[in-house]
VEXDREN-2710 file (C-alpha; in Angstrom, 1 decimal):
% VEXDREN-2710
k/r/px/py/pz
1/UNK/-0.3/49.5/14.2
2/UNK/2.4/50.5/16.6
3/UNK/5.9/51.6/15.7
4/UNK/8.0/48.4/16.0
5/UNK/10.5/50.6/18.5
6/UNK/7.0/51.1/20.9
7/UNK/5.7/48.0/20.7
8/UNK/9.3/46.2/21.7
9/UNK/9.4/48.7/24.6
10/UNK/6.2/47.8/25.4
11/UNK/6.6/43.8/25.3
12/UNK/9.4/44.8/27.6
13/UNK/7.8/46.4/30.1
14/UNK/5.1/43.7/30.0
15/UNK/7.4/41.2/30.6
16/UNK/9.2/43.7/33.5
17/UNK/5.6/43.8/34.9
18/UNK/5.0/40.3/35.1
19/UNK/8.2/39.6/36.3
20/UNK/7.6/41.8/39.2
21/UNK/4.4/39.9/39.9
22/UNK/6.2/37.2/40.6
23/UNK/8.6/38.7/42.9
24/UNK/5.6/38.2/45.7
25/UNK/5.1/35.3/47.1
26/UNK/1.6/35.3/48.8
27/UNK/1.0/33.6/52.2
28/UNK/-2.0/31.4/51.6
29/UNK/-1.5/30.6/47.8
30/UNK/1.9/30.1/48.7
31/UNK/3.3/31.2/45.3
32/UNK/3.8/34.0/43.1
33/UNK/-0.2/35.2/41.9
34/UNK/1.1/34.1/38.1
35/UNK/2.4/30.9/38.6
36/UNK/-0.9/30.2/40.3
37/UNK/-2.9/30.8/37.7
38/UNK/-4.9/33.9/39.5
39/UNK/-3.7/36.7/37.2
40/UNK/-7.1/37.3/35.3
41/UNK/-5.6/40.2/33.2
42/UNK/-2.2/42.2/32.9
43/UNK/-2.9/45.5/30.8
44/UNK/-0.4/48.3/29.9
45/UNK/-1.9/52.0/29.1
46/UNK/1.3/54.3/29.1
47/UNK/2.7/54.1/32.1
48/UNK/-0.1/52.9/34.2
49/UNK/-0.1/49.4/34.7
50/UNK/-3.9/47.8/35.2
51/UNK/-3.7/44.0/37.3
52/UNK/-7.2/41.9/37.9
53/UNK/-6.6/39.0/40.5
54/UNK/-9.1/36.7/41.1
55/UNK/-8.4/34.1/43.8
56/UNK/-11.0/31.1/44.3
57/UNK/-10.8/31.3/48.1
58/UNK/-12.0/33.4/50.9
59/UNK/-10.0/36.3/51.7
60/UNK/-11.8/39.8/51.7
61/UNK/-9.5/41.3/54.6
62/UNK/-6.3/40.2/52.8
63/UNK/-7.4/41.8/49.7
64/UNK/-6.1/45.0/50.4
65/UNK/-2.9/43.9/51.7
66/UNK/-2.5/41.9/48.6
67/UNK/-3.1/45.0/46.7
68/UNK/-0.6/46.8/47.9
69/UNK/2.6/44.5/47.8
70/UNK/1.4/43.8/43.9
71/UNK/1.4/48.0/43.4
72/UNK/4.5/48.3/45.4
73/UNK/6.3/45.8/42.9
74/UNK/4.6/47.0/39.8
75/UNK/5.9/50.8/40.4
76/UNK/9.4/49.8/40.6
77/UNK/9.4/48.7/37.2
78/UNK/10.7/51.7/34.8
79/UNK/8.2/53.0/32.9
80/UNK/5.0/52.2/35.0
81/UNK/4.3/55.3/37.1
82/UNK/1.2/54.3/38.2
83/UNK/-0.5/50.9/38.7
84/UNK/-4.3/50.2/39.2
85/UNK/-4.8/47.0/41.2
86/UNK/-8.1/44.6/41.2
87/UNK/-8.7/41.3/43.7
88/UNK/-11.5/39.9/43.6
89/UNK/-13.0/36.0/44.8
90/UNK/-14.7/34.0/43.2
91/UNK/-15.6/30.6/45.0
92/UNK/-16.4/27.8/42.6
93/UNK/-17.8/23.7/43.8
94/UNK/-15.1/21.2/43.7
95/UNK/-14.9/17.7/42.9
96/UNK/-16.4/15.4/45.8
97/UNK/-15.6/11.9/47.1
98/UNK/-17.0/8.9/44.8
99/UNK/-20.0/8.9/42.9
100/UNK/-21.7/11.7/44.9
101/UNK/-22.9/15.2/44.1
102/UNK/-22.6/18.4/45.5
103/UNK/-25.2/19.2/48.1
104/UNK/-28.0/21.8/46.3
105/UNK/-26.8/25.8/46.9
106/UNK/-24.1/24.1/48.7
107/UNK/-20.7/24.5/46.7
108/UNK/-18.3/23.3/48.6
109/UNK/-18.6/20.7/52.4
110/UNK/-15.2/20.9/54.6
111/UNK/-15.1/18.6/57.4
112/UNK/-13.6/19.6/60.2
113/UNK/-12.2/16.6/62.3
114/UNK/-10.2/15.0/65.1
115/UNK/-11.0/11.5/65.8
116/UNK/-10.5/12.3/69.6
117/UNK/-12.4/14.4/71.4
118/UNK/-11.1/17.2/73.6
119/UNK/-8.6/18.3/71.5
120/UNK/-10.9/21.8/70.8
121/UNK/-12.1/20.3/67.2
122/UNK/-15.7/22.2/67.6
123/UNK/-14.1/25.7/68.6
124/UNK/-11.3/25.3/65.7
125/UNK/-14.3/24.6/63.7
126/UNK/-17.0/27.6/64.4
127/UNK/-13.7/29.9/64.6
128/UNK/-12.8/28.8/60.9
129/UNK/-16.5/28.8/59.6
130/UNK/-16.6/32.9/61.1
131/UNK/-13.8/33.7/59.7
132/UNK/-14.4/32.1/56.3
133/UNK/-17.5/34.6/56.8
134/UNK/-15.8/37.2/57.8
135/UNK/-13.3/37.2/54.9
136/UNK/-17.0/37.6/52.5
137/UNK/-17.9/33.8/52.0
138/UNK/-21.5/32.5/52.6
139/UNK/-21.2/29.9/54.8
140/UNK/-22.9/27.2/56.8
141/UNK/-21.9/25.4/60.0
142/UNK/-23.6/22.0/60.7
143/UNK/-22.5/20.5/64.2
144/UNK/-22.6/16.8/63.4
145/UNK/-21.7/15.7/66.5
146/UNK/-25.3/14.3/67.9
147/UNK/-24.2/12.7/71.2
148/UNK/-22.4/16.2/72.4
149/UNK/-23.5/19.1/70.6
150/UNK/-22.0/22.4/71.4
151/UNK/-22.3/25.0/68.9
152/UNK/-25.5/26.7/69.9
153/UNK/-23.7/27.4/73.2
154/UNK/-20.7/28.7/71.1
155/UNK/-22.4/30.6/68.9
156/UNK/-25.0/32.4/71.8
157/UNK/-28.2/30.4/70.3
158/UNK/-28.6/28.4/73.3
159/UNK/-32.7/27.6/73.8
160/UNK/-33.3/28.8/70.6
161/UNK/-35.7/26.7/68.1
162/UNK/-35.1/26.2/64.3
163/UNK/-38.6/27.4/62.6
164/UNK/-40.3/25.3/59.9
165/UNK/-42.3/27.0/57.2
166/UNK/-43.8/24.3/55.0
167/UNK/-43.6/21.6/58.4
168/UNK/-41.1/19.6/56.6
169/UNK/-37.7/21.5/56.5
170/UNK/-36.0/23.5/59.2
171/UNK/-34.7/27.1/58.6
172/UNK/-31.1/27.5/60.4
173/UNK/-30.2/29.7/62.9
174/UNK/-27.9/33.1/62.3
175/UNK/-25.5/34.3/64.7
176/UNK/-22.5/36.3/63.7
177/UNK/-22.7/36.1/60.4
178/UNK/-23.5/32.2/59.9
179/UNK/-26.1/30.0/59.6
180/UNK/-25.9/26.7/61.9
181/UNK/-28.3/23.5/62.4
182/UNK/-27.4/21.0/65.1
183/UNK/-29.2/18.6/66.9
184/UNK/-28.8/20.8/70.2
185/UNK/-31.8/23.2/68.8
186/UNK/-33.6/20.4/69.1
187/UNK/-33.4/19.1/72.3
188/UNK/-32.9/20.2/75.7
189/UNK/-29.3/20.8/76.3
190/UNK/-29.4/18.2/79.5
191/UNK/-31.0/16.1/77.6
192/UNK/-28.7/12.7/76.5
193/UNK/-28.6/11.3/73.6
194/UNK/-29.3/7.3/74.2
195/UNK/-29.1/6.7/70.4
196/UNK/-27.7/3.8/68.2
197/UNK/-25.4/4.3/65.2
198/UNK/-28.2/3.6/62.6
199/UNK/-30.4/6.4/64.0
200/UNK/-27.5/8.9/64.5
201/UNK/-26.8/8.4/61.0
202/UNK/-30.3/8.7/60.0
203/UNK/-30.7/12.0/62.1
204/UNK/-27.5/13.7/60.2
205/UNK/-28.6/12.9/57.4
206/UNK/-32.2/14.6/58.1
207/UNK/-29.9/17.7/59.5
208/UNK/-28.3/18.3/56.1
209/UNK/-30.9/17.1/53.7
210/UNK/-33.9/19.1/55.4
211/UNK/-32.6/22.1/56.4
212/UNK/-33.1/25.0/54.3
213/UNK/-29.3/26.5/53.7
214/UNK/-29.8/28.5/50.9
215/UNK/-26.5/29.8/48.5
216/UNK/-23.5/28.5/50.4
217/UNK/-20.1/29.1/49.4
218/UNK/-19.1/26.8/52.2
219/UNK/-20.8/24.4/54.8
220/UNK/-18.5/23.8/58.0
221/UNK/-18.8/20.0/59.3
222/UNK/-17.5/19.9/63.4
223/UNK/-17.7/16.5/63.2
224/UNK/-17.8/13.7/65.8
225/UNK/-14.7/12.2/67.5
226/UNK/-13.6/9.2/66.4
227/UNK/-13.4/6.8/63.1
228/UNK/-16.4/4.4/63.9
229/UNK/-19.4/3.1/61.8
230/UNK/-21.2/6.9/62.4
231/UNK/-18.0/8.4/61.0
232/UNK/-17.3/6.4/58.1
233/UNK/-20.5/6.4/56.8
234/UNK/-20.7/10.1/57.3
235/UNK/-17.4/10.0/55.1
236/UNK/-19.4/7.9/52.6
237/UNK/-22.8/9.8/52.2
238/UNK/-21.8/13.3/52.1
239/UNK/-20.5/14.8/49.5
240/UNK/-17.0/16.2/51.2
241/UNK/-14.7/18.4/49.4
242/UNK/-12.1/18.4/51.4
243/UNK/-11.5/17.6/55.5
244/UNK/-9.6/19.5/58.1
245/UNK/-7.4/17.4/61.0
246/UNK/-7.3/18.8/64.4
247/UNK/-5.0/17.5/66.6
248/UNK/-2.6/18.8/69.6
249/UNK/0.7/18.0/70.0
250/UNK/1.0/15.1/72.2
251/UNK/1.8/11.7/70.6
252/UNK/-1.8/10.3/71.6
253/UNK/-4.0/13.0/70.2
254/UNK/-1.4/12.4/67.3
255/UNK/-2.1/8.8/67.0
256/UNK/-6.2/8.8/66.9
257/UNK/-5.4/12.0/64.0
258/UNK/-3.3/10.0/62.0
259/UNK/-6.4/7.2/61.8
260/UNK/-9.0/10.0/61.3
261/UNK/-6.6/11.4/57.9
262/UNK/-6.4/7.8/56.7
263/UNK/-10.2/7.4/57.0
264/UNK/-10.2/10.4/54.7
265/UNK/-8.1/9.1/52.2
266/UNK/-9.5/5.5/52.2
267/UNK/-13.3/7.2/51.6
268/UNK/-11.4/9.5/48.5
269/UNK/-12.1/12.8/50.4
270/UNK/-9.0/15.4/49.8
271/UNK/-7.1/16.1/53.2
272/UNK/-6.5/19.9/53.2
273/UNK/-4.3/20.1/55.9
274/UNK/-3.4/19.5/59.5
275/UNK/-4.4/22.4/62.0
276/UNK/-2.1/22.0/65.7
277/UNK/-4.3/23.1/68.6
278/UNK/-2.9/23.9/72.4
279/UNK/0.1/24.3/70.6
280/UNK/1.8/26.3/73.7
281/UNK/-0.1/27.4/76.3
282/UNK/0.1/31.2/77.0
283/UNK/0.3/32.5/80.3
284/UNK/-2.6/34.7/81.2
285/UNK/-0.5/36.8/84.1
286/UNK/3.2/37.5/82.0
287/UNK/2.8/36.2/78.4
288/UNK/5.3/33.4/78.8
289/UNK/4.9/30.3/76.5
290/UNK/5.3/27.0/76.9
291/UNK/4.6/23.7/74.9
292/UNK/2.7/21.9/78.0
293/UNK/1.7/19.4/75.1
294/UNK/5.0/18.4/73.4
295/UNK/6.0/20.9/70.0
296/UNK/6.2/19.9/66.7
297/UNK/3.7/17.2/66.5
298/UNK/0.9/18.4/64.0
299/UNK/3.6/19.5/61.4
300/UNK/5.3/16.3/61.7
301/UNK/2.3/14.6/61.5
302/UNK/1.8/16.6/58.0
303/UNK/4.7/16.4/56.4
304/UNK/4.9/12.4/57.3
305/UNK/1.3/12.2/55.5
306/UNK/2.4/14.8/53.0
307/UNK/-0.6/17.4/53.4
308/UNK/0.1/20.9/54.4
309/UNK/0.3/22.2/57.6
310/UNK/-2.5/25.0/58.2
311/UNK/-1.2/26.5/61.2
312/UNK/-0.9/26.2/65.0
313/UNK/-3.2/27.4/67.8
314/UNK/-2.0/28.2/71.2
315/UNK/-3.8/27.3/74.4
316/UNK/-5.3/30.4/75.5
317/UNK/-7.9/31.3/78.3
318/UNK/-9.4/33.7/76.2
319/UNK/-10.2/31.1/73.4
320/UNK/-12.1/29.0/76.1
321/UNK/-14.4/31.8/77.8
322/UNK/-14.8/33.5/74.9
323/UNK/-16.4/30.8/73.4
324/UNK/-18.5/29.1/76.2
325/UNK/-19.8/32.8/76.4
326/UNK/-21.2/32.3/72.8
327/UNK/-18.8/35.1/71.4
328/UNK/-16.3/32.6/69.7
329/UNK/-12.7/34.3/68.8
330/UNK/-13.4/35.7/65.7
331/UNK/-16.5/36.7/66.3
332/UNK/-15.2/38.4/69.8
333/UNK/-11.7/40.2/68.4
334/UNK/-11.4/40.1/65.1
335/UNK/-8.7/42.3/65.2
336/UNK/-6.7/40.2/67.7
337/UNK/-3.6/37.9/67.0
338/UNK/-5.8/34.9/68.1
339/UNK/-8.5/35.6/65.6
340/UNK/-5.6/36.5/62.8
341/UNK/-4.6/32.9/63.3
342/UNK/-7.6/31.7/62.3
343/UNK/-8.2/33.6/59.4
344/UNK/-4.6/32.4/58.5
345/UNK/-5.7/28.6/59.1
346/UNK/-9.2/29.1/56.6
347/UNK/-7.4/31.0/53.8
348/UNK/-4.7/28.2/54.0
349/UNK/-6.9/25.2/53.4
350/UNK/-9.7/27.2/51.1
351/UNK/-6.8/28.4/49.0
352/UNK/-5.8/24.2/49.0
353/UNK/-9.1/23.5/48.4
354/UNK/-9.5/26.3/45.5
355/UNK/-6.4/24.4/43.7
356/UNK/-8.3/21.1/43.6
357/UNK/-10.5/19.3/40.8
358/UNK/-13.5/21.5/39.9
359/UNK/-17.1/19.5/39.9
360/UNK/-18.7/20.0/36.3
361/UNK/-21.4/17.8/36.9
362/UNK/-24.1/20.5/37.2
363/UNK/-23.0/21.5/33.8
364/UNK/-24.1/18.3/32.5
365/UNK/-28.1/17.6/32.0
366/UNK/-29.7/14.8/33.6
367/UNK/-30.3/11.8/30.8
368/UNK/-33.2/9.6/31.3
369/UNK/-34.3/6.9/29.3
370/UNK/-37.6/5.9/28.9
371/UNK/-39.3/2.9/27.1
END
């Protein structure tokens, strides 16, 4: 047993330590690492201080900055000389809408959606699923919308053909670092989709059910425009864990957003945020920018609805080729200021996602009664 002089001193510097902990405010958890509930351990060994953080989001290439603001706080506390700092992430399945389970190997669905279309909801959405797998998460993207699919041009795969090795599942496609399934593998990409809303939904629901995603941390959703019958029963039969708005800034855009956030909340499915796209439009020659759309609208929108506001997007040439070109942003530059945002916008809404219910049901057997 330790001297009771020592062990005061060393409930003191504890306490110093922690204290300095929460002296850093991270971006995306957007509080101190104790006060959300990441700080796995806090252990003293003379003067070296030992932290392990374990966030339950995406966020590999913010690890290391992370790491260093904690160290740079820890060695300003008197007696810690040196200070040994862990984060990790560990992604964990969270509570769905209703009565309905998590999709197998899938733990978590985020839907990314707009209720208009031509707002740049399916680039917002294959940018946010690469960065989620850029920043180390397994993940998925499933392009929902059937009558307009465009992700296998985004992601380069157009032409190419899902393979089937038992004839009744399809194996998704990789490109940069994803897996993807859309109806646009399927077809020619000319080739219009004359289809009622009962066999829409039935051919979504054959997308996700028989196609072989494996261990997902995350499966992307770009879904369809609008709040219709293919929407909300979309909304109803998959088992969301939390949606994404898209919007831009002008009051119309706004107006079909706000309908697509109430369909959310009316179906149970958690809103994690609003995301603002052609926020200003950047000039390709000088650099100057200017809100061609109106300014303010998405984080207005947000703060009237009470959900966070993820971030904004500007209008950018370099978004729209690089995509069409099937080298989406962060896939293209990751480096760049235009890929950062989105990295910003998916740690934002995983981290508001990570703070939700957890689902416990596959902890729970299966009871079947039998005469």
């Amino acid at each position: 047993m330790l001297p009771q002089p020592i062990e005061e001193s060393m409930s003191a510097t504890r306490d110093a330590a922690e204290a300095a902990l929460k002296e850093y405010t991270d971006p995306y958890l957007g509080s101190d690492p104790v006060s959300a509930g990441v700080v796995e351990s806090l252990e003293l060994d003379g003067e070296c201080a030992r932290v392990s953080v374990v966030l339950g989001f995406a966020a590999g290439r913010h690890h290391a900055a992370m790491e260093k603001a904690l160290r740079e706080r820890l060695l300003s506390v008197p007696g810690i000389t040196r200070a040994e700092i862990g984060v990790s992430t560990s992604i964990r399945s969270h509570a769905v809408q209703g009565q309905l389970k998590p999709l197998p190997g899938i733990s978590n669905v985020i839907a990314v959606a707009s209720a208009k279309g031509g707002v740049g909801k399916s680039t917002t959405a294959v940018n946010l699923a690469l960065a989620l797998a850029a920043d180390g998460a397994r993940t998925g993207l499933l392009d929902a919308d059937i009558y307009g699919p465009s992700q296998p041009r985004m992601l380069g795969r157009r032409g190419a053909k899902p393979a089937s090795r038992d004839g009744k599942s399809l194996e998704p496609l990789e490109a940069h670092g994803i897996v993807s399934m859309s109806i646009g593998y399927l077809i020619d990409e000319d080739q219009p989709m004359v289809w009622r809303g009962p066999m829409v939904t039935q051919a979504l629901s054959q997308l996700i059910s028989d196609t072989n995603w494996g261990e997902l941390d995350y499966l992307v959703v770009d879904m369809p425009p609008g709040t219709g019958d293919i929407q909300l029963t979309l909304s109803q039969r998959v088992p969301v864990s939390g949606a994404i708005i898209v919007t831009t800034p002008q009051d119309i855009a706004l107006l079909d957003a706000q309908k697509g956030l109430r369909m959310f909340e009316k179906v149970n499915v958690n809103v994690l945020g609003v995301v603002e796209n052609m926020s200003t439009h950047v000039c390709s020659q000088c650099g100057h920018e200017e809100p061609v759309f109106g300014a303010g609208g998405g984080e207005r929108m947000a703060k009237e609805y009470e959900v966070p506001f993820l971030g904004a997007l500007p209008l950018d040439i370099r978004i729209r080729e690089q995509a069409d070109n099937g080298q989406p942003t962060v896939a293209a530059d990751p480096e760049g200021a235009l890929a950062q945002a989105y990295f910003d916008i998916s740690r934002r809404a995983t981290a508001r996602l990570a703070g939700l219910a957890r689902d416990y049901s596959q902890l729970f057997p299966t009871i079947v009664v039998e005469d």
